[in-house]
N, C-alpha and C positions, 0 to 999 in steps of 0.2 A: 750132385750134392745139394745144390740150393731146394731142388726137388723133394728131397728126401727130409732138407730141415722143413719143410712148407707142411707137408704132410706130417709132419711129426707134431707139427705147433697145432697142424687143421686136430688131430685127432685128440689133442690136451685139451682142445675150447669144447668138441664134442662130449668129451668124454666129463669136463668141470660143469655144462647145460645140463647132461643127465645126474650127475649128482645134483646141482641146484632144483632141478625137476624132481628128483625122488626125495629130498628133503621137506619142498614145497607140499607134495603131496600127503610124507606123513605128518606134517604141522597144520592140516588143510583144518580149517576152525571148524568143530562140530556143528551137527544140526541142532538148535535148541529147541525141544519140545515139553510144552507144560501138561500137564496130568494131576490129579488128586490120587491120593490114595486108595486104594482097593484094585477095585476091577480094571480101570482104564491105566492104572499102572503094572498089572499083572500083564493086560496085554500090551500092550507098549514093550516091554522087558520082553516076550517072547518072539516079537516082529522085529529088533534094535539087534538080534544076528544074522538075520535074514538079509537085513539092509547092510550088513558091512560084507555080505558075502558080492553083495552089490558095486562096494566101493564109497557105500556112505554112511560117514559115520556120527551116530546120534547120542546127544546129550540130552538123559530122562531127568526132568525138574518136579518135584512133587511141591503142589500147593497143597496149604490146610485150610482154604476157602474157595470159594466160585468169583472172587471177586478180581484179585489178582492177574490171574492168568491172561484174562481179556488186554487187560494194562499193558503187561508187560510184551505183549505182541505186538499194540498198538503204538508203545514207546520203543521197539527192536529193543529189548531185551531177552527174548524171543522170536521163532524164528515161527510155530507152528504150536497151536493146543489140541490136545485134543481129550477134553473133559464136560463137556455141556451137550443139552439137548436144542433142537433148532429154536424152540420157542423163547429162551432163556435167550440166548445168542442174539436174537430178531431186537428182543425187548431190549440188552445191553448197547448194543449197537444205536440203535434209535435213542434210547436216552442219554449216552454218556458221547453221541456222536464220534464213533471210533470208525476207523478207516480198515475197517476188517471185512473178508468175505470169505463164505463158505468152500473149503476144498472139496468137500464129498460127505459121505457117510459113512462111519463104520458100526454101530449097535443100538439096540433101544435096550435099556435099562428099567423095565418096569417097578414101578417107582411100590411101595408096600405098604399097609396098616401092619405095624406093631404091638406088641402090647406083654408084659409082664404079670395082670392083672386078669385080662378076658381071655375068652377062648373066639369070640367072635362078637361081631360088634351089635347084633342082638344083645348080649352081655350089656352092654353099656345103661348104667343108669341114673336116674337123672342130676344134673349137675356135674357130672362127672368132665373132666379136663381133657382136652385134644391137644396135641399138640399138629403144629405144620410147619414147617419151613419158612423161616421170615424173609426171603426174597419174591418178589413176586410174582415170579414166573411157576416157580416152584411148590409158593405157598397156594396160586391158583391152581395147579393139577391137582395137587392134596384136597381142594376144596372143591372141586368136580370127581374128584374118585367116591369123595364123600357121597357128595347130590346120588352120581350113578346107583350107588347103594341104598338109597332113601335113608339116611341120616340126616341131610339138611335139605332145603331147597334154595336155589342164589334168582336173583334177579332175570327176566328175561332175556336181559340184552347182556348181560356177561359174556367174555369173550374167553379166551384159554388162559388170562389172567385174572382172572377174577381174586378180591381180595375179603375180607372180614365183612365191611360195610355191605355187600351184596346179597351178603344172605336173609332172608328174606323171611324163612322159618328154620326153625331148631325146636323142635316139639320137646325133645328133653331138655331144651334150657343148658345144653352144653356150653364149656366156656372154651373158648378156643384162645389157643396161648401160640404166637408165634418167635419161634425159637431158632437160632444158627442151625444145617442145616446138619453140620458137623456136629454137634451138640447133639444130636436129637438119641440115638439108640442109648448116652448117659443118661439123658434126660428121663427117659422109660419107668425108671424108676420113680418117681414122682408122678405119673400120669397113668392114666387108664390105658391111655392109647398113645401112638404116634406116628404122622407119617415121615419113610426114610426113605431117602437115596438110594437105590442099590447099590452103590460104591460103597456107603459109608457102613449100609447093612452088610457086606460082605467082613469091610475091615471088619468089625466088632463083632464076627465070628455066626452071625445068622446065617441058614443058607436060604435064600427067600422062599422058594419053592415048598419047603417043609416048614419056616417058622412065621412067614406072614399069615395074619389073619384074615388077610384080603391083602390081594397082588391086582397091580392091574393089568388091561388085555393087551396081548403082544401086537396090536393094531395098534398101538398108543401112536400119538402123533410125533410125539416126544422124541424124536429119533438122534442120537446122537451125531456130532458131526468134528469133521476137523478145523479148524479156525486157520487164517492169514491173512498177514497183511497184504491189502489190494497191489502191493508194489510188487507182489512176489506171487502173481495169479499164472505168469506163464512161466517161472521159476523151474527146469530142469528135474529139481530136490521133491518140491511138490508130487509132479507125476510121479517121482517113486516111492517115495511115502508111503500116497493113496494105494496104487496098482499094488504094491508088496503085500500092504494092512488086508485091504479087499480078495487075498487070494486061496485059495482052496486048503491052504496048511494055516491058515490063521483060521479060517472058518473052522476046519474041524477041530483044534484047540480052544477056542469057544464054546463049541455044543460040548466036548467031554468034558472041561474045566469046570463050566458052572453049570449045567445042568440045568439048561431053561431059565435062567436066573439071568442070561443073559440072549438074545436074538438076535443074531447076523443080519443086518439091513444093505446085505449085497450078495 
């Protein structure tokens, strides 16, 4: 008898551990990953069923700027971003001194001239309004996509940030206006020109491929990456993230989705 109460009591504590385990499990706190709108939320949203086929499950936070996201990862309010390009990230990092390090890669974004007004940046004449990206990682590419086109020429020693003051010649006397980066396909209106984001050029209904007037080349250096905080480098969550994002069904939902507007950097 005494046997059979032991047993009965052993299989009530078994049996109360697997409920307290399978409550734990479905209360287990999201993965919080930050994203801007457009593209890096479209694909986030396609890889965030993959991963709970996995067993982990993620919480997509959309920002409405490049400024935030870094923050909120470096304060753990965030767990993981993935919205910026390396050189952006390099430059935040270094300046705002944040405790972050790259996960991996997943896209390069070639970044685009705009315009409402030209058909091609011959079109442009003199006097006429640029816009670029007032951060300065950003507003630097914009201002080498230019150079590469023989629009302006910057200083010799510019680096991949190069800013306004480096430009060196503008034969047309262009004025160049740096504007949010988020801002900028509104902005169009107002300008001759402008350069955008693929993210932001997708949200506002461009498809690059067909509506930039100059794109740039899929070798850009600009490669998108995943962001964390350095406490969380051998993180479990991480490796599956990366490995999931970087896998043959999210590649080829990229190439059919945007259609060259976007390139797999894995």
């Amino acid at each position: 008898m005494f046997r059979q109460v032991f047993k009965t009591l052993f299989m009530g504590v078994v049996a109360t551990t697997a409920i307290f385990a399978a409550a734990s499990s479905a209360n287990a706190k999201a993965i919080k990953v930050g994203v801007t709108p457009g593209v890096h939320e479209q694909v986030m949203e396609f890889v965030k069923p993959l991963l709970a086929k996995k067993g982990l499950d993620i919480q997509i936070v959309s920002f409405s700027d490049y400024v935030l996201p870094n923050q909120a990862v470096n304060d753990g309010d965030l767990d993981m971003n993935a919205f910026q390009h390396k050189p952006y990230f390099d430059n935040q990092v270094r300046d705002r001194g944040y405790k972050l390090i790259s996960a991996g890669a997943n896209f390069i974004a070639p970044m685009g001239i705009y315009s409402k007004m030209i058909k091609s940046l011959a079109d442009l004449k003199a006097g006429d309004t640029l816009g670029i990206p007032n951060d300065p990682t950003n507003g630097g590419r914009a201002l080498l996509l230019l150079q590469k086109h023989g629009v302006l020429k910057l200083s010799a020693d510019a680096t991949l940030t190069p800013g306004v003051p480096d430009i060196i010649e503008n034969p047309k006397k262009l004025k160049i206006v740096e504007l949010d980066a988020a801002q900028m396909p509104r902005a169009l209106t107002d300008l001759a020109a402008g350069a955008v984001n693929t993210n932001y050029a997708v949200e506002a209904g461009f498809l690059p491929v067909r509506d930039a007037i100059l794109l740039e080349d899929a070798d850009s250096p600009y490669v998108n990456i995943f962001a964390i905080h350095e406490k969380n480098k051998d993180a479990p969550w991480v490796k599956t993230i990366v490995s999931t994002y970087q896998s043959e069904p999210v590649r080829a939902f990229i190439l059919k989705t945007f259609k060259g507007a976007l390139v797999p950097a894995f």
